[in-house]
Residue, then its C-alpha position, 0 to 999 in steps of 0.5 A: x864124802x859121797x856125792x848122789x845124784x838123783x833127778x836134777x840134784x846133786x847132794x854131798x852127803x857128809x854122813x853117808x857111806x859106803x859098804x860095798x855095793x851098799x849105800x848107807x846115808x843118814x836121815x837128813x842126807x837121805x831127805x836132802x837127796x832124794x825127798x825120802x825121810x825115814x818115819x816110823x812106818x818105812x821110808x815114806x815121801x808125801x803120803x807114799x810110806x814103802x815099810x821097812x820088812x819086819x824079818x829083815x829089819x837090820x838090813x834096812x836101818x842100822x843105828x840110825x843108817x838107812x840103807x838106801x841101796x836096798x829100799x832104792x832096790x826094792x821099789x824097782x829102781x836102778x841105782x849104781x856107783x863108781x869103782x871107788x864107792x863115792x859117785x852114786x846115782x839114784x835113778x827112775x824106775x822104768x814105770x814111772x819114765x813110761x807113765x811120763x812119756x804117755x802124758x806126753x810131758x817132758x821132764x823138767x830140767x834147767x839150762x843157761x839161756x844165751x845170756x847166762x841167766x838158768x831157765x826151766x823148762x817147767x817155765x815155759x809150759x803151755x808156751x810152744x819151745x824149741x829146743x836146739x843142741x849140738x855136740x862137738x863130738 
């Protein structure tokens, strides 16, 4: 079993694995992770289709795996892994942090509040939040 991690998600992927530095995931545990499904034109989410290269098609898809690591690669954003392969976490291009931090928005993420009930903070827009934390180490 491999566990992604990618945004605020954490999925165990049952049809995923690992080649190496390589990660291969089923149609449905790519979609699961990361919104991403494999369509006939390429990797495609909403209206945005990144097309699978015609002369490297075999490392892309492999009876029907994708390989992941390589189109993560391709749209320039970061992706690693644990020693052992089973940890792997997708990132956010360095672009698309930067168009967030000009809109001046704050990502959304979720939280308990004091009573234990999970708050968003995609709630709380166009109300002021502060925000308080604290750390023992």
């Amino acid at each position: 079993m491999i566990t992604v991690l990618h945004e605020q998600s954490e999925i165990v992927c049952a049809n995923a694995r690992a080649d190496g530095d390589e990660l291969w995931m089923g149609a449905q545990d790519l979609e699961a992770a990361t919104g991403w499904s494999i369509k006939p034109e390429g990797l495609c989410r909403g209206d945005a289709c990144l097309p699978v290269p015609r002369d490297r098609a075999e490392d892309y898809i492999k009876a029907d795996m994708l390989n992941a690591t390589a189109f993560w690669r391709r749209m320039q954003h970061p992706i690693t892994h644990d020693a052992a392969g089973e940890l792997w976490v997708l990132g956010t291009s360095a672009t698309d942090r930067s168009s967030a931090l000009k809109a001046l928005e704050a990502p959304d993420f979720a939280l308990p509040d004091l009573a234990g009930a999970t708050r968003t903070l995609s709630e709380q827009r166009g109300r002021k939040v502060l925000l308080a934390t604290w750390a023992s180490w």
